[in-house]
One Martini backbone bead per residue (centre of mass of N, CA, C, O) as a GRO file, in nm:
protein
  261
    1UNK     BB    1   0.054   0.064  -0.017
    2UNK     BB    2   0.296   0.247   0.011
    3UNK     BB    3   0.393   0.215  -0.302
    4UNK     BB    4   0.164   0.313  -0.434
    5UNK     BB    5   0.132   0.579  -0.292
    6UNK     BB    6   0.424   0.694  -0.390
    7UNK     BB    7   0.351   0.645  -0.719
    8UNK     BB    8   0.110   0.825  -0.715
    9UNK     BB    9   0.299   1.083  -0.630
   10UNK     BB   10   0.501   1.077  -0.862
   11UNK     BB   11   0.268   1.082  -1.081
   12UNK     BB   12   0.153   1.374  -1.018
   13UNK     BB   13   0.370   1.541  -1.022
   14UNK     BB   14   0.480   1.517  -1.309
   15UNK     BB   15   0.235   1.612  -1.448
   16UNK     BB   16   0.266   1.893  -1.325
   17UNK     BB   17   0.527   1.938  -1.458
   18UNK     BB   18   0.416   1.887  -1.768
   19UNK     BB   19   0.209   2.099  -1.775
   20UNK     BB   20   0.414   2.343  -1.718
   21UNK     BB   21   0.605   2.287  -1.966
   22UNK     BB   22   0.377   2.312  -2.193
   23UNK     BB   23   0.280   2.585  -2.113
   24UNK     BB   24   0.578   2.736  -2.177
   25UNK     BB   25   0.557   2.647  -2.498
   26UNK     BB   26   0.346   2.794  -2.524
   27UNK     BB   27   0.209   3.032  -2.795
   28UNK     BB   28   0.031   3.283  -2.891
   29UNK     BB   29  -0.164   3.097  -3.195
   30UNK     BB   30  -0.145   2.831  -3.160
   31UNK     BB   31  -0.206   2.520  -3.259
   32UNK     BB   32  -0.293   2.207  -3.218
   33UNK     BB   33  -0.091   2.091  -3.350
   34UNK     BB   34   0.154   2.247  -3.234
   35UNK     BB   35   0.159   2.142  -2.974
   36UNK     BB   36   0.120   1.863  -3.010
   37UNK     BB   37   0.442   1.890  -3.138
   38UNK     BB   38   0.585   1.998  -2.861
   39UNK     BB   39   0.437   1.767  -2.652
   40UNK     BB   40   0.607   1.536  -2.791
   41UNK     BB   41   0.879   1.606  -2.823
   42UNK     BB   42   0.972   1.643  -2.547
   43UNK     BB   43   0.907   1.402  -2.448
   44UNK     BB   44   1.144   1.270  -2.625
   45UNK     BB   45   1.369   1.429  -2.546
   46UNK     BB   46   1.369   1.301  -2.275
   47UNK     BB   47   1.349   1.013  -2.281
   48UNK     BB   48   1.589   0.953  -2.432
   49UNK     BB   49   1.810   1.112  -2.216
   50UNK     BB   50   1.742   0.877  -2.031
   51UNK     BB   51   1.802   0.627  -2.216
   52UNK     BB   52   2.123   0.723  -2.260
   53UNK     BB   53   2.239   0.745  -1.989
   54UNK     BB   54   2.143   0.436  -1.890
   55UNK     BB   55   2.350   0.317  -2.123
   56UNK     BB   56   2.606   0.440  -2.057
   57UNK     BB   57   2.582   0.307  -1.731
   58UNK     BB   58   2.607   0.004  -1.864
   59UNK     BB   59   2.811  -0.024  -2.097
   60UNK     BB   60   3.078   0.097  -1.979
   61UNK     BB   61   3.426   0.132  -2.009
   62UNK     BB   62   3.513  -0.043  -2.302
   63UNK     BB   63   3.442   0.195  -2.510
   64UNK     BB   64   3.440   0.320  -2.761
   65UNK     BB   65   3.461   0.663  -2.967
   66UNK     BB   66   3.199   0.610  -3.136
   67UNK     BB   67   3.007   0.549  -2.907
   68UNK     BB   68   3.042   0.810  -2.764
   69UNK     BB   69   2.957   0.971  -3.026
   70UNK     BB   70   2.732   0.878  -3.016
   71UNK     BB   71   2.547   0.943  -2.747
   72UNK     BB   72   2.644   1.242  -2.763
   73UNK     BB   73   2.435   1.308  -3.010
   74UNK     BB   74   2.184   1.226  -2.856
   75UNK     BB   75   2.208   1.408  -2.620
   76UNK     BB   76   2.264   1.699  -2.761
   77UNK     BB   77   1.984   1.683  -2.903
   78UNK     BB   78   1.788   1.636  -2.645
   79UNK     BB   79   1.933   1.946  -2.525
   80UNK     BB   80   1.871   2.140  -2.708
   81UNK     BB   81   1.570   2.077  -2.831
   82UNK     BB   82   1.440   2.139  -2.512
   83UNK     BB   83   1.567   2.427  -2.487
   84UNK     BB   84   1.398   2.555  -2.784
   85UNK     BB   85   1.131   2.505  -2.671
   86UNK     BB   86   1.150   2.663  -2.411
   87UNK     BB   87   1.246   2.907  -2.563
   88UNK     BB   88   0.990   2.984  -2.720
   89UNK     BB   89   0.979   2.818  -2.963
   90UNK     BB   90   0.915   2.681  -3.278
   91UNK     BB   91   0.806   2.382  -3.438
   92UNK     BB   92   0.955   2.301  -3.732
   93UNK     BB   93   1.000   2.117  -3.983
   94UNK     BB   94   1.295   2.132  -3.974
   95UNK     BB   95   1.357   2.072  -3.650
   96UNK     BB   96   1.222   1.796  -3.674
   97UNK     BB   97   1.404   1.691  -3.869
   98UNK     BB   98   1.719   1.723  -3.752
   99UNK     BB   99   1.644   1.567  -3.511
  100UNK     BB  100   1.604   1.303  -3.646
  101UNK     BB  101   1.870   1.276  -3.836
  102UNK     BB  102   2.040   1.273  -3.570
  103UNK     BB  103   1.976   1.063  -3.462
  104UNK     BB  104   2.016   0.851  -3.664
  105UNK     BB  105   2.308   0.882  -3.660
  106UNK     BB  106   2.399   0.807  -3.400
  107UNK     BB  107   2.255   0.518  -3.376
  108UNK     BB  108   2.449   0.399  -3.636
  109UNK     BB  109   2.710   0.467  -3.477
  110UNK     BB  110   2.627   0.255  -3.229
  111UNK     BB  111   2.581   0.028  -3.424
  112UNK     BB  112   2.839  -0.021  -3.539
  113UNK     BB  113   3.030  -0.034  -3.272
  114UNK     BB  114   2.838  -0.289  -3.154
  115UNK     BB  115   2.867  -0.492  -3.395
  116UNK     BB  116   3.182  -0.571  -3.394
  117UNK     BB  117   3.141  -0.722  -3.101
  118UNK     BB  118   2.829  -0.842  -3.089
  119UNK     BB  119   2.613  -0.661  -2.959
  120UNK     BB  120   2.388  -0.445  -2.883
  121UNK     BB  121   2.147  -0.340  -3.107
  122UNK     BB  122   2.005  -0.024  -3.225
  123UNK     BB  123   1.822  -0.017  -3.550
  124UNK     BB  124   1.547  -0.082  -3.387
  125UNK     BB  125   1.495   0.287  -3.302
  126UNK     BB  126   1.378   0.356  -3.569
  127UNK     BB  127   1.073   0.310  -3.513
  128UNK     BB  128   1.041   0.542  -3.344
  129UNK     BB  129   1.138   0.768  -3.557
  130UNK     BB  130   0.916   0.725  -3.701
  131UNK     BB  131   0.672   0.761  -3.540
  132UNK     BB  132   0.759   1.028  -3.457
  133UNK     BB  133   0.718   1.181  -3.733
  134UNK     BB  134   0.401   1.102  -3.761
  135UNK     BB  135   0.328   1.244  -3.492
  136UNK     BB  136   0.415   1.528  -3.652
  137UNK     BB  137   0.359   1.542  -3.937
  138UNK     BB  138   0.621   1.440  -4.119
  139UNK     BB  139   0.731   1.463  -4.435
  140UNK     BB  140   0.779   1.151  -4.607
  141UNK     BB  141   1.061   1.228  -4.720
  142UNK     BB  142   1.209   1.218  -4.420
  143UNK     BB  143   1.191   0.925  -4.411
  144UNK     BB  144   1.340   0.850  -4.639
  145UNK     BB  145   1.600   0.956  -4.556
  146UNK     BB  146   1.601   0.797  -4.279
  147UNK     BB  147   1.647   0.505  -4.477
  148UNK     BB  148   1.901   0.588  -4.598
  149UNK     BB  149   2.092   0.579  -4.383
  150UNK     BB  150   2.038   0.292  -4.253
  151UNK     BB  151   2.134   0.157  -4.524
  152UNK     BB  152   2.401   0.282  -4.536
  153UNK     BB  153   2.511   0.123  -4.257
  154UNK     BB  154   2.423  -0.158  -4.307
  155UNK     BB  155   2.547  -0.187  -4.583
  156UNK     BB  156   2.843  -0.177  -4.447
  157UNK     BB  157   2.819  -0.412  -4.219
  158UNK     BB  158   2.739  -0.663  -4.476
  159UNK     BB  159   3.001  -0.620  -4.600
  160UNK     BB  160   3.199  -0.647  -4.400
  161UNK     BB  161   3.148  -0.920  -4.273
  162UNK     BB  162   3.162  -1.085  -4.588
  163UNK     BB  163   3.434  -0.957  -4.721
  164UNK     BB  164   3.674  -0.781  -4.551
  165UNK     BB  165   3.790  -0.429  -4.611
  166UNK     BB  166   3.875  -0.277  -4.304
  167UNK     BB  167   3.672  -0.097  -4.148
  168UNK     BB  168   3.677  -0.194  -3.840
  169UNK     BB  169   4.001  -0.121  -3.796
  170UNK     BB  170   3.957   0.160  -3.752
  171UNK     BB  171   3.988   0.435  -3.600
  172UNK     BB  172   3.801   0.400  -3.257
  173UNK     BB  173   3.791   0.086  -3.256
  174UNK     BB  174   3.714  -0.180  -3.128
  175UNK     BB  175   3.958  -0.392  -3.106
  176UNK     BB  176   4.076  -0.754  -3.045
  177UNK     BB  177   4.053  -0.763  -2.729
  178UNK     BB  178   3.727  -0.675  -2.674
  179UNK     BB  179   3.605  -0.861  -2.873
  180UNK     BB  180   3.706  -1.153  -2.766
  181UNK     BB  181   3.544  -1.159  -2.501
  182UNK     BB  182   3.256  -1.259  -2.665
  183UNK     BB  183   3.439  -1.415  -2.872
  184UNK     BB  184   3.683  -1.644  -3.125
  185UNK     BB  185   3.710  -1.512  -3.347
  186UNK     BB  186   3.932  -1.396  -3.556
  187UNK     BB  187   3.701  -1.175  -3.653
  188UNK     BB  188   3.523  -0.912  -3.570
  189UNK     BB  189   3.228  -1.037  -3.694
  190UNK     BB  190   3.132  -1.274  -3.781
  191UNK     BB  191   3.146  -1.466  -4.047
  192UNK     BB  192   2.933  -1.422  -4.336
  193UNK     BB  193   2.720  -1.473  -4.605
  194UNK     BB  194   2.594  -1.292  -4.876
  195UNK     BB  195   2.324  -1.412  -4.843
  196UNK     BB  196   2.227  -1.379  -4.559
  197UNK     BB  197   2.282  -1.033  -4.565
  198UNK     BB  198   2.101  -1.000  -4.787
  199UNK     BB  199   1.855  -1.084  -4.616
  200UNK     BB  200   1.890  -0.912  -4.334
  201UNK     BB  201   1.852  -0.652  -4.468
  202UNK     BB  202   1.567  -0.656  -4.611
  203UNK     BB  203   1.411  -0.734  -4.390
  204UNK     BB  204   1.451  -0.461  -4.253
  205UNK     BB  205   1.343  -0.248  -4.431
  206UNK     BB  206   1.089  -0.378  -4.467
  207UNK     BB  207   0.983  -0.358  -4.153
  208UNK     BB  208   1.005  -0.033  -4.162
  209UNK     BB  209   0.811   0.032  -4.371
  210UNK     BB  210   0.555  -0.115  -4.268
  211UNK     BB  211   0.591   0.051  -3.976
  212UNK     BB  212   0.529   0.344  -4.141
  213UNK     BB  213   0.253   0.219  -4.290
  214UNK     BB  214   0.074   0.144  -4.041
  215UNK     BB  215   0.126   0.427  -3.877
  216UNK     BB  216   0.058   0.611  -4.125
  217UNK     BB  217  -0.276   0.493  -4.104
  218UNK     BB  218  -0.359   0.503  -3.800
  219UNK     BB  219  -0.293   0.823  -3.772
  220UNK     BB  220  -0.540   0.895  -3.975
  221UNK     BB  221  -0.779   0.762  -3.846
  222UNK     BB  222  -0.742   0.942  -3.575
  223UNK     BB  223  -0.792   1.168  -3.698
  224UNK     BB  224  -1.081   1.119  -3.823
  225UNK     BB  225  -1.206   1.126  -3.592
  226UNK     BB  226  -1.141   1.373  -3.427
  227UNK     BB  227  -1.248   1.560  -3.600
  228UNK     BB  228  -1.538   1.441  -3.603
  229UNK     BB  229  -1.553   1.545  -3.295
  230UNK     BB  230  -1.506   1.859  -3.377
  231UNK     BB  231  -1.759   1.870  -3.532
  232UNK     BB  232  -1.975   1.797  -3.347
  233UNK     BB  233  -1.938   1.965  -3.089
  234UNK     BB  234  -1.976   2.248  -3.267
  235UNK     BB  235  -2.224   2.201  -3.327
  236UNK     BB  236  -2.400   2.175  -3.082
  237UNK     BB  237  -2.325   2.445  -3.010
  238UNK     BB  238  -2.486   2.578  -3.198
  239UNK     BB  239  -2.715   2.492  -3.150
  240UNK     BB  240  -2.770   2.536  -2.861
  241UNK     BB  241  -2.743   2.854  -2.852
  242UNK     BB  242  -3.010   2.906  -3.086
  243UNK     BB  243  -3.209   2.795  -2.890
  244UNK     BB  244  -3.154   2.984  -2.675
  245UNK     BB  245  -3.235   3.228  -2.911
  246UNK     BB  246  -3.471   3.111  -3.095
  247UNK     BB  247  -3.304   2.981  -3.353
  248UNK     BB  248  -3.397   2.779  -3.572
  249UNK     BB  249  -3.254   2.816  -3.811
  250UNK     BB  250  -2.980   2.764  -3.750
  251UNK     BB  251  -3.016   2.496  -3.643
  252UNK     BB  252  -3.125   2.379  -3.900
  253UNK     BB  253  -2.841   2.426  -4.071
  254UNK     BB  254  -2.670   2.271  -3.877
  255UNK     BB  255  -2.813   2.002  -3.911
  256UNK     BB  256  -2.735   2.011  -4.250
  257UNK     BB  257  -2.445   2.007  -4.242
  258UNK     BB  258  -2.391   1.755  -4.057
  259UNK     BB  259  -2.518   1.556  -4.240
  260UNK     BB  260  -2.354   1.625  -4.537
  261UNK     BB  261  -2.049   1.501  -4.408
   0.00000   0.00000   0.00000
């Protein structure tokens, strides 16, 4: 009891907290998307950000300079556009583009770091940052971009695992004495074959493209009950009023247009 009444203390508090933060975020004029996008985007700055922290500190010490630097990309991206939006600016369609592309590169420097490891690999991620994409309502053309750079990052890691180019070797990059810890493998990650690899490349981009395909169908179908609820409730509101001051033309046209939408 006493554990349940703590959580519900501290979850009532952050709510307090979230609401004065999107309160400070809201400028006079702003529409219910722009809220919507700037109420969003805070939530996964922060996310994100202690998502972040915690990965660092479970990681350990033994990190290469890529990993510290894709980590610290996502960092700074998180508190930078945090910053910006409390700073009551707005939240245009660049600033939350620019914002997704820096994470995806992160990502990536994070993905490409710890597969040569063979250790958890961050590429499905990108899951998340279409959703918020779509969640933002930023048009389709930069999530096609977002999907070219995880391309072009998976395809140079199946690459180099099948062909052995020497990208993994570059400096950086963990050793073969860190590599050695997780597997006995000659060279990691352990060497795979061309048609495996091109395989399991197609299979990530297909996930992708579906969970892209299927969140922005379920997001427009949301959004049109919506609009439909606030198109109901304004005719209401109009009949209510019309009655009230003994209009029935006015209820009678409310009520006409409202049956032909």
């Amino acid at each position: 009891m006493h554990s349940q009444g703590l959580m519900s203390n501290l979850l009532s508090k952050a709510a307090r907290i979230a609401t004065k933060v999107f309160e400070r975020m809201h400028r006079e004029g702003d529409g219910r998307k722009e809220k919507q996008r700037k109420e969003v985007l805070v939530t996964a700055f922060t996310g994100i950000l202690v998502a972040s922290m915690i990965g660092m500190l479970v990681g350990g010490g033994d990190q290469s300079i890529m990993y510290w630097l894709g980590y610290g990309t996502i960092v700074m991206t998180s508190v930078l556009g945090t910053a910006y939006l409390l700073g009551l600016k707005d939240a245009p369609e660049s600033f939350t583009a620019g914002a997704l592309y820096t994470y995806t590169v992160g990502l990536m420097i994070l993905d490409f770091s710890t597969a040569i490891v063979d250790r958890f690999r961050y590429w499905p991620f990108t899951f998340l940052l279409l959703d918020l994409a779509v969640a933002c309502e930023i048009p389709s053309r930069h999530c096609v971009r977002m999907l070219v750079v995880v391309f072009t990052m998976q395809s140079l890691i199946m690459v180099e695992s099948a062909g052995r180019f020497g990208t993994f070797d570059l400096p950086g990059l963990p050793g073969q004495d860190v590599r050695h810890q997780k597997c006995q493998c000659t060279k990691l990650p352990c060497e795979i074959g061309w048609s495996y690899s091109t395989g399991v490349l197609l299979g990530q981009m297909i996930m992708l493209l579906l969970d892209l395909r299927f969140t922005s169908w379920s997001y427009r179908m949301l959004q049109k009950e919506q609009e439909g609820m606030e198109a109901a409730i304004k005719t209401a509101n109009v009949i209510a009023s019309a009655l009230a001051n003994f209009d029935l033309k006015t209820a009678d046209e409310s009520l006409s247009d409202s049956s032909s939408c």
